[in-house]
C-alpha positions in Angstrom: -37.8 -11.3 -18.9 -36.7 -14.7 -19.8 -39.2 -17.3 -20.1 -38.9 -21.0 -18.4 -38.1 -22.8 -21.5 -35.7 -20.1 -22.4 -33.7 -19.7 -19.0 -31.2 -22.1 -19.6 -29.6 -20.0 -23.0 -27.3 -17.3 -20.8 -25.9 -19.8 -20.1 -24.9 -21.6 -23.4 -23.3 -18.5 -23.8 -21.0 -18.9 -21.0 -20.2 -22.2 -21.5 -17.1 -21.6 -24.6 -15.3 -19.5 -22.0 -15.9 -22.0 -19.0 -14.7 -24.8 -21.3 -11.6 -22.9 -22.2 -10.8 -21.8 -18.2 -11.6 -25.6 -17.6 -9.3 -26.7 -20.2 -6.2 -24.3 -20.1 -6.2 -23.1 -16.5 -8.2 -25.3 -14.0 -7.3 -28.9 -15.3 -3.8 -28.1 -15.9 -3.7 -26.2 -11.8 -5.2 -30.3 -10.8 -2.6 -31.7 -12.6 -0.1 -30.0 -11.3 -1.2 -30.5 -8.0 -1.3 -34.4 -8.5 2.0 -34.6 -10.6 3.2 -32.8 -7.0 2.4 -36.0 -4.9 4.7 -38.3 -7.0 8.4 -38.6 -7.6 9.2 -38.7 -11.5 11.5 -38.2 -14.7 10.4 -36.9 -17.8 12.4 -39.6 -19.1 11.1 -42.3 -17.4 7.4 -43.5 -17.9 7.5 -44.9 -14.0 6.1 -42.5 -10.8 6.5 -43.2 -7.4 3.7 -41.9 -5.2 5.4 -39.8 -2.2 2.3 -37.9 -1.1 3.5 -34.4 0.6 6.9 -35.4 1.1 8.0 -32.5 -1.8 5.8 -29.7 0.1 7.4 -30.6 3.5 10.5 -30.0 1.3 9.6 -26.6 0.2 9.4 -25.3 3.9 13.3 -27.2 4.3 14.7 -26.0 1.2 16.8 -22.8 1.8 16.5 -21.8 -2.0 12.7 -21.3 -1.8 12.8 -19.2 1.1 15.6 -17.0 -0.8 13.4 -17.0 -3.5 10.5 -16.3 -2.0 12.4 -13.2 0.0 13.3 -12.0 -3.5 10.3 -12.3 -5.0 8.7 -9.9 -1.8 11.7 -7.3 -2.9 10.3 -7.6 -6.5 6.5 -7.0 -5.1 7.9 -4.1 -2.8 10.0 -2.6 -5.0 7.4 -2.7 -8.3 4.5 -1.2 -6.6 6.5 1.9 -4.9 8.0 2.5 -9.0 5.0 1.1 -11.2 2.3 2.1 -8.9 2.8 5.2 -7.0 5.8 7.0 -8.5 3.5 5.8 -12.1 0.7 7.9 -10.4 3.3 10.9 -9.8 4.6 10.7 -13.6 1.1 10.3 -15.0 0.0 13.4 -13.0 3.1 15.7 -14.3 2.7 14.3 -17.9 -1.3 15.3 -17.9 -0.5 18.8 -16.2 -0.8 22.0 -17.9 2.9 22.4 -18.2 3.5 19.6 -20.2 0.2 19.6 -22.1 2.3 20.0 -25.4 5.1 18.0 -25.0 2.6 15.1 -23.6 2.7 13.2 -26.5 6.2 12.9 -27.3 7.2 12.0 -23.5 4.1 9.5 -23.0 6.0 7.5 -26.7 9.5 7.6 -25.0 8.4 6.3 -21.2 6.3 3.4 -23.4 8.9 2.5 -26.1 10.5 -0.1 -23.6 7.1 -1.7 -23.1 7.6 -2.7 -26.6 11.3 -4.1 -26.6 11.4 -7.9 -26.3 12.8 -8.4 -22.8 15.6 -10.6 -24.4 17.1 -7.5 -25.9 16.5 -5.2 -22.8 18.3 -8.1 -21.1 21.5 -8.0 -23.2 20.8 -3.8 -23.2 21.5 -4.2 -19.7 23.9 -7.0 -19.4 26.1 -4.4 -20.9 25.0 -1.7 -18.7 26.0 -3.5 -15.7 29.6 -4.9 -17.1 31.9 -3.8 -14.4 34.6 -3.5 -16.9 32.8 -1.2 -19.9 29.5 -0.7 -18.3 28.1 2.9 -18.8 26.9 2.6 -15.4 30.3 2.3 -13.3 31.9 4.4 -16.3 29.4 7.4 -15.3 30.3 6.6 -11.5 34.0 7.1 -12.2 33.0 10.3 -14.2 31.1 11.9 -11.5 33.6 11.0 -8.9 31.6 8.3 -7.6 34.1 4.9 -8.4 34.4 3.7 -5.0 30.3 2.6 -5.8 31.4 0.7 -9.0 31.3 -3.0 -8.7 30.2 -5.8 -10.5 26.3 -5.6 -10.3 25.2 -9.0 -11.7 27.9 -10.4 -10.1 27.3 -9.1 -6.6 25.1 -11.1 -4.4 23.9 -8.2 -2.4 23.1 -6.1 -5.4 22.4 -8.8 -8.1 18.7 -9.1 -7.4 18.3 -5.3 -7.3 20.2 -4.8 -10.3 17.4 -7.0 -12.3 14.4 -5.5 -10.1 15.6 -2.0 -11.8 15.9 -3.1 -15.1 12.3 -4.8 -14.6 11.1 -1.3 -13.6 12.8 0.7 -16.6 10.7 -1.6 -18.9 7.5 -1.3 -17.3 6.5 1.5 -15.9 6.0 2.8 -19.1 2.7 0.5 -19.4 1.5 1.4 -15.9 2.0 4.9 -16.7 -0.6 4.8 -19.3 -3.3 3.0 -17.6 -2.9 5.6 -15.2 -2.8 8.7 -17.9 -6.2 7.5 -19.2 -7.9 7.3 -16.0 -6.8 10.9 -15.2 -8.2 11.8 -18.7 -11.4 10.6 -17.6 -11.5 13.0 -14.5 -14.0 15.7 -15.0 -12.5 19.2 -15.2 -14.6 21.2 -13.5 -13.4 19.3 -10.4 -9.6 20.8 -11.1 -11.3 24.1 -12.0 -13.5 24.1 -8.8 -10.0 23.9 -6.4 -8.5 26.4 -8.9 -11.3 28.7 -7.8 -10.5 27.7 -4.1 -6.6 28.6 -4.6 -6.0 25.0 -4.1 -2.2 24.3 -5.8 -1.0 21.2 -7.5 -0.2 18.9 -4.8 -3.2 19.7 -3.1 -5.1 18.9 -6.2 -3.3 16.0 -6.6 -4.2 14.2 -3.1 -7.5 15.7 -3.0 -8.5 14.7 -6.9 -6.8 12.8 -8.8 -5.6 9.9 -6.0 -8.9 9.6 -4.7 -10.4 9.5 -8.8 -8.2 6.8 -9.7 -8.5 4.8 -6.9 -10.1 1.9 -8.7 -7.0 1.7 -11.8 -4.7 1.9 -8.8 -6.3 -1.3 -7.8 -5.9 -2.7 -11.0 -2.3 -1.7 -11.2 -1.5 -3.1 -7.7 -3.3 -6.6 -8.6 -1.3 -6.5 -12.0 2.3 -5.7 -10.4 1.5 -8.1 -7.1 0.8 -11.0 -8.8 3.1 -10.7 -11.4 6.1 -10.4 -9.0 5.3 -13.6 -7.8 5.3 -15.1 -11.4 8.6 -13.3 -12.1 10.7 -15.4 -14.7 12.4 -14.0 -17.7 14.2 -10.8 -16.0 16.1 -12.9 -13.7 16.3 -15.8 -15.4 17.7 -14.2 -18.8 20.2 -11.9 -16.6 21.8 -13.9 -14.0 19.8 -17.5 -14.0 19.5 -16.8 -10.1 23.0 -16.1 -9.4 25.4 -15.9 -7.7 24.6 -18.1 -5.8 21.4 -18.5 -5.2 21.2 -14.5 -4.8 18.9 -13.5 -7.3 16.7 -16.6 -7.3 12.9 -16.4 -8.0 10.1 -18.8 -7.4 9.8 -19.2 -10.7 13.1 -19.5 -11.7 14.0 -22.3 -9.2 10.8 -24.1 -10.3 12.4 -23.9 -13.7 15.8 -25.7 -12.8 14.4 -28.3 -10.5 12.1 -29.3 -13.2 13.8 -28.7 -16.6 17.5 -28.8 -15.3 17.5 -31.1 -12.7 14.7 -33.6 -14.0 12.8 -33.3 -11.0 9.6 -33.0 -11.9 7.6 -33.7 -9.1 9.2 -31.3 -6.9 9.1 -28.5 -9.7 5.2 -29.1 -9.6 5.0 -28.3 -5.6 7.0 -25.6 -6.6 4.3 -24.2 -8.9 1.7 -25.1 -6.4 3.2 -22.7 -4.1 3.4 -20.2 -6.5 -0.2 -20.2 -7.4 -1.1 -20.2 -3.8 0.9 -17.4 -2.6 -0.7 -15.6 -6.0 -4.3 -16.1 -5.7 -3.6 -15.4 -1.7 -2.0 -11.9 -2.2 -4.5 -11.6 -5.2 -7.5 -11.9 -2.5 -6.1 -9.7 0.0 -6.0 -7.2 -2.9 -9.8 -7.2 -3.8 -10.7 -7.4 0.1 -8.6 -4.5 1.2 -10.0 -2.5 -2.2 -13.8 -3.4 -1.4 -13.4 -2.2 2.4 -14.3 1.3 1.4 -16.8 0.7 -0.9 -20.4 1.6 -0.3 -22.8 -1.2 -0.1 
């Protein structure tokens, strides 16, 4: 036990990571908020106070709730590809079947993990190219060219086009949280429902969901939030066009403040983001902890 005189050193320990969460995340989240009340310039060493007037904005500003529709498709779309159908590829790499040839498929679904998302961006900016794009050239191979058309530059399939290059270069990292969770399942459980003629999706609802329930937790807080912080994919691909089409949060924070000058308005911006964040980040860890035992 720790002693009186003692009781205070835990928490000396504790207080290098408090500084730096004080210093690099909650400071700067105060600042922002304040920088959010005024009107002001980079350039200009003058603010004008205009209290909420740039959040009442937000709710008038048809660009935000584009974005904000977008970056729901991005949440959607990422959790149904890096979460469940992750689940469904880490099963099938971990079964029997593929036991030898595991090692070389697990390297080839996490190579893009590993590619700067500049060059997956270009990689893919040449993809989509409605002129030499392998994408419309293998529609028109297969019969298919009345579906060609100019991805990026659609704005019904713009955003969709940069949500599935998003998924091509991640799913390779969710894939593996999930593989290792599965390699942690005991074996005599799959053995067990051999013994009870219990076949593979059976095995797979019955043990391995309900076993890495708390990675798919993770996964889904990992993918949630950072589809609300999406920047570089659409930003590097289409800077939110056409139009305002493929517009994040993130991205339109970006051009208000760093385009546009506006940096007052860019700081509600960020506000919002890190509201909606820590709100679908709490929903999360409530909906997770309803089934736990107390």
């Amino acid at each position: 036990m720790v002693s009186r005189k003692n009781k205070w050193i835990p928490f000396l320990f504790l207080l290098p990571s408090l500084l730096f969460l004080g210093i690099f995340i909650y400071i700067p989240l105060i600042q922002n908020f304040y920088n959010s009340l005024f009107e002001f310039s980079v350039f200009s060493q003058t603010k004008e106070f205009v209290g909420l007037k740039a959040f009442k904005n937000l709710f008038e500003d048809q660009i935000v709730t584009t974005a904000f529709i977008n970056n729901i498709k991005y949440a959607v779309l990422s959790v149904l590809f890096q979460v469940f159908f992750a689940l469904i590829l880490a099963a099938i790499l971990e079964d029997k079947l593929f036991r030898r040839a595991a090692p070389v498929l697990r390297i080839i679904y996490f190579v893009p993990v590993m590619i700067s998302i500049s060059v997956i961006a270009l990689l893919f900016g040449f993809i989509y190219n409605p002129q030499i794009g392998i994408l419309n050239s293998f529609l028109e191979l297969i019969g298919l060219e009345n579906l060609a058309k100019p991805w990026l530059g659609n704005s019904t399939t713009s955003i969709y086009a940069v949500i599935a290059m998003s998924q091509w270069q991640s799913i390779g990292f969710i894939t593996m949280l999930f593989i290792v969770a599965i390699q942690k399942i005991p074996k005599e459980l799959y053995e067990a429902a051999d013994i009870d003629g219990a076949g593979k999706i059976r095995k797979f609802f019955s043990i391995t969901v309900p076993q890495v329930k708390e990675t798919m937790f993770v996964n889904l807080l990992i993918t949630v939030t950072g589809s609300m912080l999406v920047f570089n994919e659409p930003y590097i691909l289409t800077n939110g066009g056409p139009g305002f089409s493929s517009m994040t949060l993130a991205v339109h924070m970006y051009q208000e403040g760093f385009v546009k000058d506006n940096m007052g308005y860019a700081s509600a911006i960020a506000t919002l983001i890190f509201i909606l964040t820590a709100i679908f980040a709490v929903i999360q860890i409530k909906v997770s902890g309803t089934g736990k035992e107390d």
